[in-house]
N, C-alpha and C positions, 0 to 999 in steps of 0.2 A: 617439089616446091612446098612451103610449110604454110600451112594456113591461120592468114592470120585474122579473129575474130573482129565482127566490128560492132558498131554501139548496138547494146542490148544482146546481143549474140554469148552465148554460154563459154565459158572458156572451156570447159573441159568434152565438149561434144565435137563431133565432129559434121561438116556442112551437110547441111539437108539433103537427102536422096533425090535424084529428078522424080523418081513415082511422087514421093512424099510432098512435094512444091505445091500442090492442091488442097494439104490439109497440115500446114503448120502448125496451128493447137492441136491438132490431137497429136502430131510428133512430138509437140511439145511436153506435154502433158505424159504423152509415153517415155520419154526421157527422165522428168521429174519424175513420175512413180518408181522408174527403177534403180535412178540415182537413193531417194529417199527411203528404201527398200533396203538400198544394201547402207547407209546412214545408219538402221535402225539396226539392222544385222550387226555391224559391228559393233554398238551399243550393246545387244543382248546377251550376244556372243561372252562376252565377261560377265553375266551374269550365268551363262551356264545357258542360255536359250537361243533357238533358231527361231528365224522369224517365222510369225504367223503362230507360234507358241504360247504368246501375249496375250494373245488376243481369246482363248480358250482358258488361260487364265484370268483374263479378266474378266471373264463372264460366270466361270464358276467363283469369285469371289462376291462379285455383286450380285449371285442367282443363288449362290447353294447348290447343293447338290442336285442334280439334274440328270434326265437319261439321255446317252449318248447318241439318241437320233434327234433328240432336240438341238442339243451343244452343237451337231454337223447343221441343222439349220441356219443357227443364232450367226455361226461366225462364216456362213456363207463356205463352204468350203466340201469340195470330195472326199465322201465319204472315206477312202481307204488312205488319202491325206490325215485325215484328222484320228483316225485308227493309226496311222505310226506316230503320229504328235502323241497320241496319249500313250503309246507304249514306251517311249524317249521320256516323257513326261512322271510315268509311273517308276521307270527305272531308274529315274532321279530323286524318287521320293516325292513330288511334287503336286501327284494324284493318286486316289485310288480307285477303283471299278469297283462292282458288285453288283451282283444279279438286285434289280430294282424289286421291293418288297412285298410291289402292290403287283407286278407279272413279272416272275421268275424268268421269262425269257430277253427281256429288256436287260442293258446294261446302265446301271447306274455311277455318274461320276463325279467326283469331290474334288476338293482342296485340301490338300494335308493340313496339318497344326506346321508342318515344317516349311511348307509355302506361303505362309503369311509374311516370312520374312522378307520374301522376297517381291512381297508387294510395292513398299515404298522404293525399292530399287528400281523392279518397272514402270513406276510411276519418275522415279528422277531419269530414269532415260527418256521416255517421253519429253516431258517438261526441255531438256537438254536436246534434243530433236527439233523438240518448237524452238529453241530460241536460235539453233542453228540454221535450220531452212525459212524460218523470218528474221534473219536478219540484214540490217539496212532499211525494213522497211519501218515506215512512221505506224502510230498505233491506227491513224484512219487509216492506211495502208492497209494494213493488216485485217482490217473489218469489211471493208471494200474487199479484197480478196474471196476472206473466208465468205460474204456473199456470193461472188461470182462463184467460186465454187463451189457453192451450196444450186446455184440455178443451173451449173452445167450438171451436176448430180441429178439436177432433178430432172433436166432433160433426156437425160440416158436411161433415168426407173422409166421414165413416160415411155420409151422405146425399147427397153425391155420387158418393159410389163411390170403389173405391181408385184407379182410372186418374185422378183428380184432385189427387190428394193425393203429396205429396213425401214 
């Protein structure tokens, strides 16, 4: 039998697990981030990037160069995660490493001249992101949201502790 959604119900999800019936927001919320994940992915993707690649580019843009046990703090992420990001990353031209100058054992890492280009791209996928996953809503809408989700954020640093939270 085909199930058919009803008011406010997601079209493209499928009905809530019995375990799951006790905690709809956070189903919910698990659904939107991996929905909004792969959004962003296929956005990158034609720019040459995997998600989560962004996000290490946007911080060596806005940081400079940086040693590479900082950059695995800044964008939250496994260590040996962000070690193949930047090896995908380097073999695209898009970074480079280098023993840091101030302790030869540190690795230090940059933004090419040839990844600048590819800033305003990153940035119009974004922008294109947002106007996809807000739309329909009014602009208090949207400010209302982006609060609520800023307080459920803040609930979750509070429960994970401050070393989690940015």
């Amino acid at each position: 039998m085909e199930h058919t959604p009803k008011d406010g119900e997601p079209v493209c999800t499928a009905p809530v697990p019995a375990v799951a019936l006790g905690g709809p927001v956070s189903l919910a919320l698990a659904r939107v981030a991996r929905l909004h994940r792969a959004a962003a992915g296929r956005r990158l993707r034609g720019l040459g990037l995997y998600p989560g690649q962004e996000f290490v580019m946007m911080h060596l843009w806005d940081q400079g160069p940086v040693r590479q046990s900082e950059l695995i703090k800044a964008v939250e992420l496994d260590p040996s995660t962000v070690t193949k990001m930047l090896q995908r990353l380097e073999q695209a031209g898009h970074v480079r490493r280098s023993p840091d100058p101030d302790d030869r054992r540190a690795v230090r890492v940059e933004a090419t001249e040839t990844s600048c280009g590819l800033r305003k791209d990153v940035a119009d996928a974004w922008c294109g992101l947002e106007e996809q996953s807000l739309a329909g809503l009014s602009d208090a809408e949207q400010t209302e949201f982006v609060r609520l989700l800023a307080l459920v954020e803040d609930n979750l640093c509070t429960e994970a502790g401050a070393g989690d939270c940015s």
